[in-house]
DRENDO-1510 file (C-alpha; in Angstrom, 1 decimal, always signed):
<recs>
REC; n; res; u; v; w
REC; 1; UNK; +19.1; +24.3; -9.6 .
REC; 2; UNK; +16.4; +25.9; -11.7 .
REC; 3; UNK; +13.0; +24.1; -12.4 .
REC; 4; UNK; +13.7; +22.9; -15.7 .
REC; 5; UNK; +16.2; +20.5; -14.8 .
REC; 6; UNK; +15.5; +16.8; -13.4 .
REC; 7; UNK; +15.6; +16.8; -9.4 .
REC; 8; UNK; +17.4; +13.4; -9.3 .
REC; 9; UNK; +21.2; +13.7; -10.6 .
REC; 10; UNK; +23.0; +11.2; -13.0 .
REC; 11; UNK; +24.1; +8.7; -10.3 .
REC; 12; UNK; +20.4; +8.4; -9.1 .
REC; 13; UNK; +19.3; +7.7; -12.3 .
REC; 14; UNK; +22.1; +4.9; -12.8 .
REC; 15; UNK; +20.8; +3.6; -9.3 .
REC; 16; UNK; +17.4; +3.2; -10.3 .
REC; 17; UNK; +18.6; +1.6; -13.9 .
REC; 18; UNK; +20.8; -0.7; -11.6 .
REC; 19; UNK; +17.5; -2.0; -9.5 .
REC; 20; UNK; +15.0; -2.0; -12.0 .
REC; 21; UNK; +17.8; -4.5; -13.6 .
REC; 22; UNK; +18.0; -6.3; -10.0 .
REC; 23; UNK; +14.1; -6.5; -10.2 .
REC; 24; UNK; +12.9; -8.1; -13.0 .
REC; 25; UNK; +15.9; -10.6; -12.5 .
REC; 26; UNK; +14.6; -11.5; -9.2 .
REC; 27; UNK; +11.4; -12.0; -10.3 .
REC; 28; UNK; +12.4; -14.2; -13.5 .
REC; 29; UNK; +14.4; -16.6; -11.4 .
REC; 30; UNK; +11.3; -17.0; -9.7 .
REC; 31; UNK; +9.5; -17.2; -13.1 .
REC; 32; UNK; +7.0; -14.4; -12.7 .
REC; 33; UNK; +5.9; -13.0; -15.4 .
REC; 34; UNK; +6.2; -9.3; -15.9 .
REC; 35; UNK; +3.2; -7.9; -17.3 .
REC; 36; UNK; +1.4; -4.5; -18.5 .
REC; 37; UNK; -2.2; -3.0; -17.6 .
REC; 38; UNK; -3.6; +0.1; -18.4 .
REC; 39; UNK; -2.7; +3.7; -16.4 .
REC; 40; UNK; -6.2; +4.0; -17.1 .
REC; 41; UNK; -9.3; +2.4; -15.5 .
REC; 42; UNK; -12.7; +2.5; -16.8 .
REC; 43; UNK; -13.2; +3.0; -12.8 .
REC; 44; UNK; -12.1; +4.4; -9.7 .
REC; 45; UNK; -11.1; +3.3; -6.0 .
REC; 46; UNK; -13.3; +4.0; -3.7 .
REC; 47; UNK; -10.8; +4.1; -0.3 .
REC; 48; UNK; -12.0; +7.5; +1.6 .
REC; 49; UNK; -8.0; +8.1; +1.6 .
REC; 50; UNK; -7.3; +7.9; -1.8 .
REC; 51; UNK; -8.7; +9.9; -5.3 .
REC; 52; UNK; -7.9; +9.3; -8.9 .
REC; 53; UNK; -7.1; +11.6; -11.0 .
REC; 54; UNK; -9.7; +11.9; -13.6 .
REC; 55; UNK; -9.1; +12.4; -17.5 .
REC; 56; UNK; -12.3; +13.1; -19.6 .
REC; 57; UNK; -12.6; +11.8; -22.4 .
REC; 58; UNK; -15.0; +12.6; -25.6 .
REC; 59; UNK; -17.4; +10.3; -24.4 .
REC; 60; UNK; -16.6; +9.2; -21.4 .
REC; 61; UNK; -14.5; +9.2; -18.2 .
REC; 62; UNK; -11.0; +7.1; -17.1 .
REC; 63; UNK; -9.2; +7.0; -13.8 .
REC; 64; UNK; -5.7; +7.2; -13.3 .
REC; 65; UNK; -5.2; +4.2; -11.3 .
REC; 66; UNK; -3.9; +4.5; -7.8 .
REC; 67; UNK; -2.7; +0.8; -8.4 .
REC; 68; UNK; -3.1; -2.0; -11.0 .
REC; 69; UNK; -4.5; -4.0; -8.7 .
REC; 70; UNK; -7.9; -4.5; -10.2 .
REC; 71; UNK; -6.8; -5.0; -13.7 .
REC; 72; UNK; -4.1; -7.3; -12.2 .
REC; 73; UNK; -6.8; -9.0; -10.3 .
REC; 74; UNK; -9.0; -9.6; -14.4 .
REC; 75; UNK; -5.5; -11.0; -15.4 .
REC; 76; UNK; -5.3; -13.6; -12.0 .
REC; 77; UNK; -8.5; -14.7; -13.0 .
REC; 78; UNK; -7.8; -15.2; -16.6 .
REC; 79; UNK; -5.6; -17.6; -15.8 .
REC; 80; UNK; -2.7; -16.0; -16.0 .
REC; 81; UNK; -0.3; -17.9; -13.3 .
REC; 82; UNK; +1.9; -15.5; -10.8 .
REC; 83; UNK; +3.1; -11.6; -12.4 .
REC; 84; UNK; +4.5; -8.6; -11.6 .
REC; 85; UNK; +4.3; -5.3; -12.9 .
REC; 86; UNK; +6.7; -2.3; -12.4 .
REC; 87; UNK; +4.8; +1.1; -13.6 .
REC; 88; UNK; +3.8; +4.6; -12.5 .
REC; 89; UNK; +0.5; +5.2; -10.3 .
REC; 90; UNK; -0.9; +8.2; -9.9 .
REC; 91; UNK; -2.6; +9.4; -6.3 .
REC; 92; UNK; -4.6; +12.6; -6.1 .
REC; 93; UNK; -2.9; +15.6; -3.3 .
REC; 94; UNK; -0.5; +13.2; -2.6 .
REC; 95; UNK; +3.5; +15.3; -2.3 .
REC; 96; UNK; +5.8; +15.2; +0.2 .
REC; 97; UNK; +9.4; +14.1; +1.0 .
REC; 98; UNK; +8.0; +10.5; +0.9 .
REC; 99; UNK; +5.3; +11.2; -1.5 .
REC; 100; UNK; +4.6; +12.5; -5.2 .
REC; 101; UNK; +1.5; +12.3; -7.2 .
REC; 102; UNK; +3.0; +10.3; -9.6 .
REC; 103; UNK; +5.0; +7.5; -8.6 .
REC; 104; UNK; +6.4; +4.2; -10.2 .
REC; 105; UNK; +5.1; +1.1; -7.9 .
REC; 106; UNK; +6.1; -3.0; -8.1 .
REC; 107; UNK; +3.2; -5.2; -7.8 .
REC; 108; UNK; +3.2; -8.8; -7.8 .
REC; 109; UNK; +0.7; -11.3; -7.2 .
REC; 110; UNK; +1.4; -15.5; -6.3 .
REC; 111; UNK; -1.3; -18.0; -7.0 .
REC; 112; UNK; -1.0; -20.4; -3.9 .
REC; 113; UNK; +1.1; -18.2; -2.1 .
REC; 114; UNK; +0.0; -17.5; +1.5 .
REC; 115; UNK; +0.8; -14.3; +3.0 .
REC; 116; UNK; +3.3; -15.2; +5.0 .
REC; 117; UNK; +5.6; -17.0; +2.0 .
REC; 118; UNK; +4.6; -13.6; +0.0 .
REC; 119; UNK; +5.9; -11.6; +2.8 .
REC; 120; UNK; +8.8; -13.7; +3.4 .
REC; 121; UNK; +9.8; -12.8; -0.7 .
REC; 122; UNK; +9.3; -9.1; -0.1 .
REC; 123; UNK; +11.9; -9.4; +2.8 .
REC; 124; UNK; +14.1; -11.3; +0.3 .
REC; 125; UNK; +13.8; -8.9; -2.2 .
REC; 126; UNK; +14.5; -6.0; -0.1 .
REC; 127; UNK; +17.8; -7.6; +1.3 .
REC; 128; UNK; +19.3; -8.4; -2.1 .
REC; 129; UNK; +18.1; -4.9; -3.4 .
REC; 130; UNK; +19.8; -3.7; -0.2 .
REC; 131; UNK; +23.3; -5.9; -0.5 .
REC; 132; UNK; +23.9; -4.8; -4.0 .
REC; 133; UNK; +24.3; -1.6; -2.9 .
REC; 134; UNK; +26.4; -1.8; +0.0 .
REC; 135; UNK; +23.7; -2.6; +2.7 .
REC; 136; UNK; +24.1; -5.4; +4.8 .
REC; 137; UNK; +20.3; -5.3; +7.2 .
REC; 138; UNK; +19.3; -8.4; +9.3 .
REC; 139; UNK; +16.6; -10.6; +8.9 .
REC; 140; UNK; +13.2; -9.6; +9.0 .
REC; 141; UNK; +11.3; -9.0; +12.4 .
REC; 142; UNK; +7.5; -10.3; +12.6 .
REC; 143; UNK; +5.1; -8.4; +14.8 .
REC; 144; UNK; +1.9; -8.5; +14.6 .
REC; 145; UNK; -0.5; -4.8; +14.6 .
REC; 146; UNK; -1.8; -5.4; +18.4 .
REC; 147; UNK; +1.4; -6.4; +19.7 .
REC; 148; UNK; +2.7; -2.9; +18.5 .
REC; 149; UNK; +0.1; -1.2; +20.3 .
REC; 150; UNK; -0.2; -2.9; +23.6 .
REC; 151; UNK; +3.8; -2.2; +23.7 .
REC; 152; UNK; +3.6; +1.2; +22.9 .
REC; 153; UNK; +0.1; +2.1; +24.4 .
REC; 154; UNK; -0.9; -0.7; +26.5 .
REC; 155; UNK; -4.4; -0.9; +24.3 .
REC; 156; UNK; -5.9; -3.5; +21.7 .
REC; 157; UNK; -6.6; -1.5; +18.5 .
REC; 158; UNK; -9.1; -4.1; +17.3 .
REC; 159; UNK; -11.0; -3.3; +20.7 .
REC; 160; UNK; -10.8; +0.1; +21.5 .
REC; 161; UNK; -13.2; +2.9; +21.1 .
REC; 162; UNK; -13.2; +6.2; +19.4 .
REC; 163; UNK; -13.5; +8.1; +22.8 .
REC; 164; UNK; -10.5; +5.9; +24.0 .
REC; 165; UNK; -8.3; +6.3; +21.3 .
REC; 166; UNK; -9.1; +10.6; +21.3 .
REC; 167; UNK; -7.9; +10.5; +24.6 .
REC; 168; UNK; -5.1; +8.6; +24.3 .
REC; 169; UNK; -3.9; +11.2; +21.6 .
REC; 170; UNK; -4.3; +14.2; +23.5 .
REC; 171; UNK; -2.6; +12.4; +26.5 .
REC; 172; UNK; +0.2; +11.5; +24.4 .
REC; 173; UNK; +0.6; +15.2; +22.7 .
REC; 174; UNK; -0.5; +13.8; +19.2 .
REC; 175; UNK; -1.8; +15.9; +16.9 .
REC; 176; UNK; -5.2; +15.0; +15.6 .
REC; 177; UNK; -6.9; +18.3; +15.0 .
REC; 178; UNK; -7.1; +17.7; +11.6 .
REC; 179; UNK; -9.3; +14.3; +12.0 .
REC; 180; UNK; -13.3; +15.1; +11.6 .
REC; 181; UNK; -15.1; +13.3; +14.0 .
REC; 182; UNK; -17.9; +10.9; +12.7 .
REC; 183; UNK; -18.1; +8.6; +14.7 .
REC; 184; UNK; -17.8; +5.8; +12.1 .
REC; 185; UNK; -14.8; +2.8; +11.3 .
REC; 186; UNK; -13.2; +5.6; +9.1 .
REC; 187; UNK; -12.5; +7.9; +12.0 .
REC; 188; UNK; -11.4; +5.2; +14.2 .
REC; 189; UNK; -9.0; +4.4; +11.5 .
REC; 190; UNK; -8.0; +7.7; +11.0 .
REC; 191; UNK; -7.1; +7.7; +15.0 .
REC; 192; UNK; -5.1; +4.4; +14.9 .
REC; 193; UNK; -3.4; +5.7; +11.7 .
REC; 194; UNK; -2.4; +9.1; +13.3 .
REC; 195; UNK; -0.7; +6.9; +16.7 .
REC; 196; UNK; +0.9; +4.8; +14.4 .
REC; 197; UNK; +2.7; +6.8; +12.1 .
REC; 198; UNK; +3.5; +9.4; +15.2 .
REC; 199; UNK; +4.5; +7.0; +18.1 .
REC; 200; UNK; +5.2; +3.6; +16.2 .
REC; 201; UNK; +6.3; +4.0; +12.5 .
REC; 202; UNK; +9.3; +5.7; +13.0 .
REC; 203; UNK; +11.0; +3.8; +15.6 .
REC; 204; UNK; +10.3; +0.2; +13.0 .
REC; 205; UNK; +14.3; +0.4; +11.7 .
REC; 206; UNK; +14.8; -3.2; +11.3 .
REC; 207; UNK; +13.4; -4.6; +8.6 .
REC; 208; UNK; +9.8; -5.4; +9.9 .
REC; 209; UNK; +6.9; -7.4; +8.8 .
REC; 210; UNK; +3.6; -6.0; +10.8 .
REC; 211; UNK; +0.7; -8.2; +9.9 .
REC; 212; UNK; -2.9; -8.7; +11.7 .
REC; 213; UNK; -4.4; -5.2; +11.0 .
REC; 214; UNK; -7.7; -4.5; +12.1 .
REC; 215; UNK; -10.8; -6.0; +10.7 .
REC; 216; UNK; -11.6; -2.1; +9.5 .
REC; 217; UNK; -8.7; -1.6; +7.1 .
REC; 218; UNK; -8.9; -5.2; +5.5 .
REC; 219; UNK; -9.6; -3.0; +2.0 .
REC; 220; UNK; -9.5; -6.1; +0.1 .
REC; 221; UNK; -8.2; -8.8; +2.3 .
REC; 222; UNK; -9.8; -12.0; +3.8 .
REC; 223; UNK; -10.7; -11.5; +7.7 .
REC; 224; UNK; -9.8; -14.6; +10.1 .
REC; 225; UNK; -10.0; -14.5; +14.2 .
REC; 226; UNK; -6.2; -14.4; +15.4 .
REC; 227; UNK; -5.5; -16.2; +18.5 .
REC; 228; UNK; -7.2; -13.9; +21.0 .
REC; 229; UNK; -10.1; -14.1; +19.6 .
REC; 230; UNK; -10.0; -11.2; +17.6 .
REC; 231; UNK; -11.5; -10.5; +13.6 .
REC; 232; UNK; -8.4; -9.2; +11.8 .
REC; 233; UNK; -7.3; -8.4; +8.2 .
REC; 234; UNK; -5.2; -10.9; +6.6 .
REC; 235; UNK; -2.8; -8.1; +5.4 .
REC; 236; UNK; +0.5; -7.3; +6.4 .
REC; 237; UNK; +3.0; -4.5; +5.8 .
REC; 238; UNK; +6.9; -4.2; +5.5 .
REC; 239; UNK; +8.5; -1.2; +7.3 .
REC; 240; UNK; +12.2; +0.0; +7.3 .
REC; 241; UNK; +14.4; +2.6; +8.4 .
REC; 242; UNK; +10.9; +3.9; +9.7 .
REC; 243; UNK; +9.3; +3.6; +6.3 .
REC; 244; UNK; +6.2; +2.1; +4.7 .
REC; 245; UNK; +7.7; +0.1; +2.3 .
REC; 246; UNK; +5.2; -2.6; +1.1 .
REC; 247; UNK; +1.4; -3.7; +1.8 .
REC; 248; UNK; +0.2; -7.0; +1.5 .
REC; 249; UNK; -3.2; -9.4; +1.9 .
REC; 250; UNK; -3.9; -12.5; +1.4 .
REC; 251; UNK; -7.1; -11.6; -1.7 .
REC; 252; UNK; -10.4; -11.8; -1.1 .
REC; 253; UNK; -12.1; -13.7; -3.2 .
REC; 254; UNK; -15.9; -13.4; -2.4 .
REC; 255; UNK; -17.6; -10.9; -5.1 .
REC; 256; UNK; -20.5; -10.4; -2.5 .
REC; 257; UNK; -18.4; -9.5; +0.4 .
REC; 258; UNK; -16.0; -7.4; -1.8 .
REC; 259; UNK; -19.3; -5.7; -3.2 .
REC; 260; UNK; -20.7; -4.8; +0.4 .
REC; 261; UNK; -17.0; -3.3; +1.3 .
REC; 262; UNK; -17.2; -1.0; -1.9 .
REC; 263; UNK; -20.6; -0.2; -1.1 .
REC; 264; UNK; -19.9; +0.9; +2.1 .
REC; 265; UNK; -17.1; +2.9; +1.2 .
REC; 266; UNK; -19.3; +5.0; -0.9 .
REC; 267; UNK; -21.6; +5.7; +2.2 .
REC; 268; UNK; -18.3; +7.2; +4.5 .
REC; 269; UNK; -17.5; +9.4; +1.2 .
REC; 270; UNK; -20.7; +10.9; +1.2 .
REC; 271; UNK; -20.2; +11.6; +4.6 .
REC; 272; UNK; -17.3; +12.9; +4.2 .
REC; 273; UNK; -18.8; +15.0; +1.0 .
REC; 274; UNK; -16.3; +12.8; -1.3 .
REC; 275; UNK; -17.7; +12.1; -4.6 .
REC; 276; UNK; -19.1; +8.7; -4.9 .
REC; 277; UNK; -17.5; +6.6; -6.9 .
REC; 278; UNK; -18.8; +3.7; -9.5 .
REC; 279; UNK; -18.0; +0.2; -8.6 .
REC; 280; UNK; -16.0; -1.5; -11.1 .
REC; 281; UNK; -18.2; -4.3; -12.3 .
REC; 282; UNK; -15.8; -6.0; -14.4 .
REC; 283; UNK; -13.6; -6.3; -10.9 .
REC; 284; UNK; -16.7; -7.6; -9.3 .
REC; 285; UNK; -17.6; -10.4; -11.9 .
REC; 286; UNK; -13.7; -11.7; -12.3 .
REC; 287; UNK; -12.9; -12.0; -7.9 .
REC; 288; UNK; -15.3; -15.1; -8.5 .
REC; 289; UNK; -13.1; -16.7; -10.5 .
REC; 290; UNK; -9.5; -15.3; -8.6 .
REC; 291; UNK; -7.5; -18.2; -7.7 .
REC; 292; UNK; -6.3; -18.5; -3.8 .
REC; 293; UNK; -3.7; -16.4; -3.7 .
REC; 294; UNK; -1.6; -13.5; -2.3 .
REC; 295; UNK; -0.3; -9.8; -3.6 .
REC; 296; UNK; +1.3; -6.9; -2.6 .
REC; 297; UNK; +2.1; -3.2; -3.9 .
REC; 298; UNK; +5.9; -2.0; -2.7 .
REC; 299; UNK; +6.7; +1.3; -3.8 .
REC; 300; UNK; +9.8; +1.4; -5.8 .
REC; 301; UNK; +10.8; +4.7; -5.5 .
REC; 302; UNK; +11.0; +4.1; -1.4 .
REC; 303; UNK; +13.2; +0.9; -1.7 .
REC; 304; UNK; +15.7; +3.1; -4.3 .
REC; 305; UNK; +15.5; +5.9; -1.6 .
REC; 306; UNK; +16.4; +3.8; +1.7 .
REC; 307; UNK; +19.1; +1.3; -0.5 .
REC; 308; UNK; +20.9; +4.1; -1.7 .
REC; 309; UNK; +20.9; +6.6; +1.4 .
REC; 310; UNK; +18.3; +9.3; +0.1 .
REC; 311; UNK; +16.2; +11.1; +2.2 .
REC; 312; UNK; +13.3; +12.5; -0.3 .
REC; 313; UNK; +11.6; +11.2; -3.3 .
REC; 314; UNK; +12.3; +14.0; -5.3 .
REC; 315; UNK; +16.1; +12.9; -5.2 .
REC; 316; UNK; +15.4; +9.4; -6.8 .
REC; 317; UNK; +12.5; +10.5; -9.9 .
REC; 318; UNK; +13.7; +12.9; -12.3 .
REC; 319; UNK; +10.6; +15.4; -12.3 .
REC; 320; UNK; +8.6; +15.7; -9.1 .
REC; 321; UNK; +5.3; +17.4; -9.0 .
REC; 322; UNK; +7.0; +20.6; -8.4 .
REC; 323; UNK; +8.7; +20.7; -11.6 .
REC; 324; UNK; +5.7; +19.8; -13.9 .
</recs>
């Protein structure tokens, strides 16, 4: 197959026609409404593990937004009720077999939802995305982020230290040599990440709902102290098959606190020698006015990949990075 031509065949294409179809019909029974925002933000995420993709402008700069969450968030708080939106994202040096810089993501957001119901909808939707084709998984498995890794390493990961957990990867043969050490929340993130997706990620087959992740990663999440006592995230996320297949919170709605957790992303960038990146103000000034609620981002392109048998992205979108 030369360049020129589309990675994903004919079927694949009828496949993803098929659950696009499934989609918005899911979400219509359920009377969410579908809606539109920009590819481009006026701003950019600050996450130390994510970059936009920046387009200049004659006068200005936009972002290529790594989600629609923000402008979905101005929506919320405009009183728009419960949506989804189905669309690409773009994420900077992001390719792979489960990765491509430009990606088409479903994002959906339920005023007086709490995570758990939300969570409990993702689960649906991946069974009757999964059923149409021939699939027939069971029920969804809940396990919390700690229970994972006191099975599997016999730690708590919203206790441990950085010294702890670099010695638990060498002792467990995990590579990690490409994690800078300093000595901040990010690095101790990067060290739980690194165990997770080597020792626990690919063994989650059933359909699994992990929820309770540390107090570190909340992003933008409300925290609450679980039953041991511990500060954790309100945000869970949906694995299959050994796949990240949705992440969730339960939204934060306190400008000030969301405010502080930007600003302190901008100070492990700079460590990092990331650019810093401008708060979005008009974010800032609608979270007052979000109602309770929960959301989640699942990436599409995944769900088409594990319903219909594929084993790299590049088989289910027509034009990969590779072939730009």
């Amino acid at each position: 197959m030369t360049l020129w031509q589309a990675s994903a065949g004919k079927l694949a294409l009828q496949q993803r026609a098929q659950l696009l179809h499934l989609t918005r019909h899911f979400f219509n029974r359920r009377q969410v409404l579908e809606v539109a925002t920009p590819v481009l933000g006026g701003a950019g995420v600050s996450d130390v593990h994510l970059e936009n993709l920046v387009v200049h402008g004659a006068d200005r700069d936009y972002y290529l937004q790594t989600s629609p969450e923000y402008a979905m968030k101005r929506l919320l708080a405009s009183g728009s009720g419960p949506i989804y939106q189905l669309g690409p994202v773009f994420r900077g040096s992001e390719t792979g077999t489960r990765h491509n810089i430009e990606f088409t993501m479903l994002e959906w957001y339920r005023p007086g939802f709490g995570l758990d119901e939300l969570m409990a909808e993702v689960c649906d939707l991946v069974l009757v995305s999964a059923r149409h084709f021939g699939g027939s998984p069971a029920a969804a498995v809940n396990v919390s982020y700690g229970q994972l890794f006191e099975r599997r390493f016999g730690i708590n990961p919203h206790r441990v230290d950085l010294a702890s957990l670099q010695a638990l990867a060498q002792a467990q043969g995990i590579a990690a040599e490409h994690i800078t050490d300093y000595g901040d929340e990010a690095t101790v993130n990067d060290y739980l990440d690194v165990l997770f997706s080597a020792a626990i990620e690919p063994n989650l087959l059933a359909l699994t709902v992990v929820h309770d992740f540390p107090a570190s990663q909340a992003a933008l999440a409300r925290l609450v102290v679980d039953a041991q006592g511990d500060q954790v995230a309100e945000r869970a996320e949906v694995y299959w098959q050994g796949f990240e297949l949705a992440n969730g919170y339960a939204e934060l709605t306190d400008a000030a606190v969301l405010r502080a957790r930007l600003e302190r992303n901008n100070v492990l960038r700079a460590r990092r020698s990331l650019r810093a990146v401008a708060l979005d103000e008009k974010l800032l000034q609608a979270v007052a006015h979000l109602p309770h609620c929960a959301g989640v981002a699942m990436g599409f392109d995944r769900l088409l990949m594990l319903v219909t048998g594929r084993a790299a992205i590049a088989e289910v979108i027509c034009f990969p990075a590779a072939r730009l």
